[in-house]
MIBA-548601 format. One record per residue (C-alpha): residue in one letter; x, y negated, z. Coordinates in steps of 0.5 Angstrom, whole numbers, padded with zeros to 4 digits, always signed. Each point is the difference from the previous one (the first is absolute). Layout:
% residues N
aXYZ;...
//
This chain:
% residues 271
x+0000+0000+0000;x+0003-0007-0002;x+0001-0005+0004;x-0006-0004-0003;x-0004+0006+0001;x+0000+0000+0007;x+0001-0007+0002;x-0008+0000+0000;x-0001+0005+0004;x+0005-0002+0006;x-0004-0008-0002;x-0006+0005+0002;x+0002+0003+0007;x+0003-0007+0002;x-0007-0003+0000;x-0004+0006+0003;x+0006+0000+0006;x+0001-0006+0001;x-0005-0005-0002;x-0007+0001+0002;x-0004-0005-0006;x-0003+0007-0003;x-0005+0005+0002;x+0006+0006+0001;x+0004-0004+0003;x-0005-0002+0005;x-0001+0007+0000;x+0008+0002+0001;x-0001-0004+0005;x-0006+0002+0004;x+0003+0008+0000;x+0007-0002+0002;x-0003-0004+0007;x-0004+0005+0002;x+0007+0005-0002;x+0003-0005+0005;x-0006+0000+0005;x+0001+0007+0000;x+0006+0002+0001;x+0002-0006+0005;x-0006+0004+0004;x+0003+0007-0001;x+0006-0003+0003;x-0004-0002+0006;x-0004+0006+0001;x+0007+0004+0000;x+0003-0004+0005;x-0006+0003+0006;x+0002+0005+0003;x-0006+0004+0000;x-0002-0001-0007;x+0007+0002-0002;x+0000+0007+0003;x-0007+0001-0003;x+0001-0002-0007;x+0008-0002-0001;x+0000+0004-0006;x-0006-0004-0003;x+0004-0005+0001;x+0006+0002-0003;x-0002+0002-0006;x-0005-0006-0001;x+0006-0005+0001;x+0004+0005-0006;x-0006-0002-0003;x+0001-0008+0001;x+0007+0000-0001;x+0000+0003-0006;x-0006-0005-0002;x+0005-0006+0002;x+0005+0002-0004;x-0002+0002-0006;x-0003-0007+0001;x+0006-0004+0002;x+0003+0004-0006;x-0006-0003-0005;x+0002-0007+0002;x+0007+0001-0001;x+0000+0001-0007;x-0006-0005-0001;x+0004-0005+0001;x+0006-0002-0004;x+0005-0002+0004;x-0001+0006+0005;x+0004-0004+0005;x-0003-0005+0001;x-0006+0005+0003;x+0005+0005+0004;x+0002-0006+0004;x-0005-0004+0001;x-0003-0001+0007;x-0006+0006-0003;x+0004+0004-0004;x+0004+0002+0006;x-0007-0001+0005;x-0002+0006-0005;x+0007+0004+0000;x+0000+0000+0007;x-0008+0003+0000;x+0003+0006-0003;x+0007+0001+0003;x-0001+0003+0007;x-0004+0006-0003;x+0006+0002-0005;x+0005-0002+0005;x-0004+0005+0006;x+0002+0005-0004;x+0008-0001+0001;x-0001+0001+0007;x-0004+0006+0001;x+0004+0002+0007;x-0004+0000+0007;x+0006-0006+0003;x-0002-0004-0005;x-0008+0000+0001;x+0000-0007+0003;x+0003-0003-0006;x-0004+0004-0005;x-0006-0004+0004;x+0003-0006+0000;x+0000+0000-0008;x-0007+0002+0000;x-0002-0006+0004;x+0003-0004-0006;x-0005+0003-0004;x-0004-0005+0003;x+0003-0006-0005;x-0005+0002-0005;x-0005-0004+0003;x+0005-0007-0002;x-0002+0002-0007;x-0007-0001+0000;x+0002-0008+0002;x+0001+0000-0008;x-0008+0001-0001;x-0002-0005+0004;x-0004-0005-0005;x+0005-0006+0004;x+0006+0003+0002;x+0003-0003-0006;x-0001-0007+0002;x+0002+0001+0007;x+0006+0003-0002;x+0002-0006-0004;x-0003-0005+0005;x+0005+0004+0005;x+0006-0001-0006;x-0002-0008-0001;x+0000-0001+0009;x+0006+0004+0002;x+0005-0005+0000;x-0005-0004+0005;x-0001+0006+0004;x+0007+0002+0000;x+0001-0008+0003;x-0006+0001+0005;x+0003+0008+0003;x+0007-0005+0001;x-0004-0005+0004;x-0003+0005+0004;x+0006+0004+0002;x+0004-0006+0002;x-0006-0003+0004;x-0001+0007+0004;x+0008+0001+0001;x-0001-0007+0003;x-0005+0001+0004;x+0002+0007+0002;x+0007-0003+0002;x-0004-0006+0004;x-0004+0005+0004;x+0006+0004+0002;x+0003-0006+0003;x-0006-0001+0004;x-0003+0006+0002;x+0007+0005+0001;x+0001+0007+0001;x-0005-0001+0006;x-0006+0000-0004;x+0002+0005-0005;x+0004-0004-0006;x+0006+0004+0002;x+0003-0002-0007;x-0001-0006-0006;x-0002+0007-0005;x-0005+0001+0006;x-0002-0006+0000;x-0001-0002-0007;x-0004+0007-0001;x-0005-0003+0006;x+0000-0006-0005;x-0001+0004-0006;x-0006+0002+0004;x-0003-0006+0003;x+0000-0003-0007;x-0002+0004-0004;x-0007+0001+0005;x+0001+0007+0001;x+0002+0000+0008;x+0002+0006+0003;x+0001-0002+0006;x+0006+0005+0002;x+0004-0008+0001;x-0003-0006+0002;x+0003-0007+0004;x-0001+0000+0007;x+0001-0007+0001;x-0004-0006-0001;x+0005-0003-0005;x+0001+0007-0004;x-0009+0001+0000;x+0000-0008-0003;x+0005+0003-0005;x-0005+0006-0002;x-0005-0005+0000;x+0003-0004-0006;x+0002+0006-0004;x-0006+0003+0000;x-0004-0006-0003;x+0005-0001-0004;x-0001+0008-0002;x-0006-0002-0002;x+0002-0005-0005;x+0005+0004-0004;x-0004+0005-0001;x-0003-0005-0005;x+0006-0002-0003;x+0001+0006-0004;x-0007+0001-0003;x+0000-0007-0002;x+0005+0001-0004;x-0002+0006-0004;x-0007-0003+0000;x+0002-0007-0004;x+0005+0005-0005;x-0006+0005-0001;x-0005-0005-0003;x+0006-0003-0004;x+0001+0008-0004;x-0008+0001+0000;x-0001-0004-0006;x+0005+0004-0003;x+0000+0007+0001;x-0006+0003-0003;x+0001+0006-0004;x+0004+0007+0001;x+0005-0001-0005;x+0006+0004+0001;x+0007-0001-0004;x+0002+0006-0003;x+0007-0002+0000;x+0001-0002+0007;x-0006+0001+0004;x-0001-0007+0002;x-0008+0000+0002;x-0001-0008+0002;x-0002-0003-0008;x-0005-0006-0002;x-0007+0003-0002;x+0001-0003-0008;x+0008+0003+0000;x+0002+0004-0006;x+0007+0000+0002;x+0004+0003+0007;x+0002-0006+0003;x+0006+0003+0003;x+0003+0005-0007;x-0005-0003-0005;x-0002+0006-0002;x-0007+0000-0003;x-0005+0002+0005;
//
């Protein structure tokens, strides 16, 4: 078969994988989540005890069936695409790699010292749940909103690291060993902690000074916690206008084009 030949074919199979605009590619769709669902629930099932002992070969031969499902879908994609790197190291591609992975591998370490191991590789079989992100109708434009923000993200997670070493380090002078902040680390935790509203309650300061300390962080907790999802809300209503479609570059994978674009923003490879 010559290259012209197949080239419409493997044009065919990128739009039914990887874009959603026909009635078979929504339909691919549809399988390969419920496909994930119900492996990610194999997995959960397996990992109860009881249900293990009673129908662990069930499990075992269903999660066979998965796996081979999975790769000859992870295969599919490879060759869809025409540069089949840009896939295999994308963050998906190697979400769907390491979906597959621990079966295979569990068949290297079949010995009883290695049990412990095998069940760790099977708990990253839960992984496959991260690829069902890539059928939510607005994971493309939080995805590009996430890309847009992450500088001002980067600034602010900077800021509140540095406000909480400060703090941390205030609180250890004033309260001490005495009330539990034995350390500058421990206080910093302790900061973290306040600051982030969640409050264990394993530290707390004893002294007047230390309680107005707290006071002052935990309001201000309150007031971070809205940094971040302004940010990413004013970069979400930036994008929206401009995904509106599942185009997909058959080259490079980039998924993020105008609702009228022909061309691939990155490679400017015809979509």
């Amino acid at each position: 078969m010559t290259k012209n030949q197949n080239e419409p074919f493997r044009e065919k199979i990128h739009r039914i994988i990887f874009e959603a605009d026909s009635k078979i590619g929504q339909l691919f769709d549809i399988i390969l989540i419920t496909a994930i669902a119900l492996s990610v629930i194999i997995v959960m099932l397996d990992s109860v005890e009881s249900l293990h002992d009673r129908y662990g070969d069930i499990f075992y031969y269903m999660e066979w069936f998965f796996t081979i499902l999975f790769t000859v879908e992870y295969l599919i994609r490879i060759y869809a695409v025409q540069k089949p790197s840009s896939y295999i190291f994308s963050f998906f591609g190697l979400i769907d790699l390491i979906a597959v992975l621990p079966t295979y591998l569990s068949i290297l370490f079949p010995g009883y010292h290695y049990l412990l191991v095998i069940r760790v590789l099977r708990v990253l079989r839960v992984f496959r749940i991260l690829k069902l992100i890539t059928f939510i109708g607005q994971a493309q434009m939080l995805k590009e909103a996430l890309r847009s923000s992450r500088h001002k993200i980067i600034v602010f997670l900077f800021t509140v690291l540095s406000s909480v070493i400060v703090l941390g380090s205030l609180m250890y002078i004033i309260e001490g060993a005495k009330s539990g902040f034995t350390s500058i680390p421990k206080s910093i935790y302790w900061a973290i902690v306040t600051l982030t509203t969640v409050g264990y309650g394993d530290i707390s300061p004893q002294t007047e000074l230390g309680q107005m300390l707290a006071a002052v962080i935990m309001i201000l907790g309150y007031g971070i916690i809205a940094v971040p999802t302004g940010i990413v809300t004013v970069e979400l209503s930036k994008v929206e206008h401009r995904i509106a479609n599942t185009k997909v570059c058959s080259s490079c994978s980039e998924d993020i084009h105008d609702n009228d674009a022909l061309f691939c923003k990155r490679c400017g490879n015809k979509l």
